[in-house]
C-alpha positions, 0 to 999 in steps of 0.5 A: 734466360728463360727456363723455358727456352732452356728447356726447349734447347735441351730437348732439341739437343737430346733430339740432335743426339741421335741425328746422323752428323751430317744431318746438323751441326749439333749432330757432327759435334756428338758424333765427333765426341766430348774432345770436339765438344770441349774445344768448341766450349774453349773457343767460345770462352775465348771469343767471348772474353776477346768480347769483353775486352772489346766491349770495355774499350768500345762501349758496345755490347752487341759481340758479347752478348753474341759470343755469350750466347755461342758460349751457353749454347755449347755449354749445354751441348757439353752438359746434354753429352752427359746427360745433365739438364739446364735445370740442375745449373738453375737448381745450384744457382738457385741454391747460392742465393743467400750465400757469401761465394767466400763460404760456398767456394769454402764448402767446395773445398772441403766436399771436394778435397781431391781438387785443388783450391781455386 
């Protein structure tokens, strides 16, 4: 995906942030709060695994990219309701480049010693 379209995603949504609810469906997701914005994420996390499943026995990819895409749109909804850019995601992932994930989820562990090990 484009940083740019990231980009422009991410002011549409901190637009959307002072819209009246009834004035867009981002608007209504704000106004309703993080609980409504977090279950939005976990249907489509839901909807897009129920995808992937599909797409393996079917060969077709068209409902995963979909639900791939309804899932990174409400992803940055959650993100923008904290106040954190695409930007800083691309940066960590950027980041990661060069590093085995058994050492970057190591390191997690140890920064992080209040989460549990995944």
């Amino acid at each position: 995906m484009s940083k740019d379209v990231l980009k422009e995603l991410a002011r549409v949504l901190e637009e959307r942030k002072q819209a009246a609810p009834e004035s867009s469906y981002v608007a209504s997701l704000y106004h309703k709060g993080l609980n409504k914005i977090l279950e939005k994420v976990g249907e489509e996390c839901t909807e897009t695994l129920i995808a992937a499943k599909d797409a393996e026995t079917s060969g077709r990819h068209d409902d995963l990219v979909y639900e791939t895409a309804d899932l990174w749109f409400h992803t940055l909804i959650m993100l923008s309701h904290f106040n954190v850019q695409p930007d800083a995601v691309l940066d960590e992932l950027a980041r990661r480049f060069n590093v085995s994930g058994h050492t970057e989820k190591a390191a997690r562990s140890i920064a992080t010693p209040h989460h549990p090990a995944e």
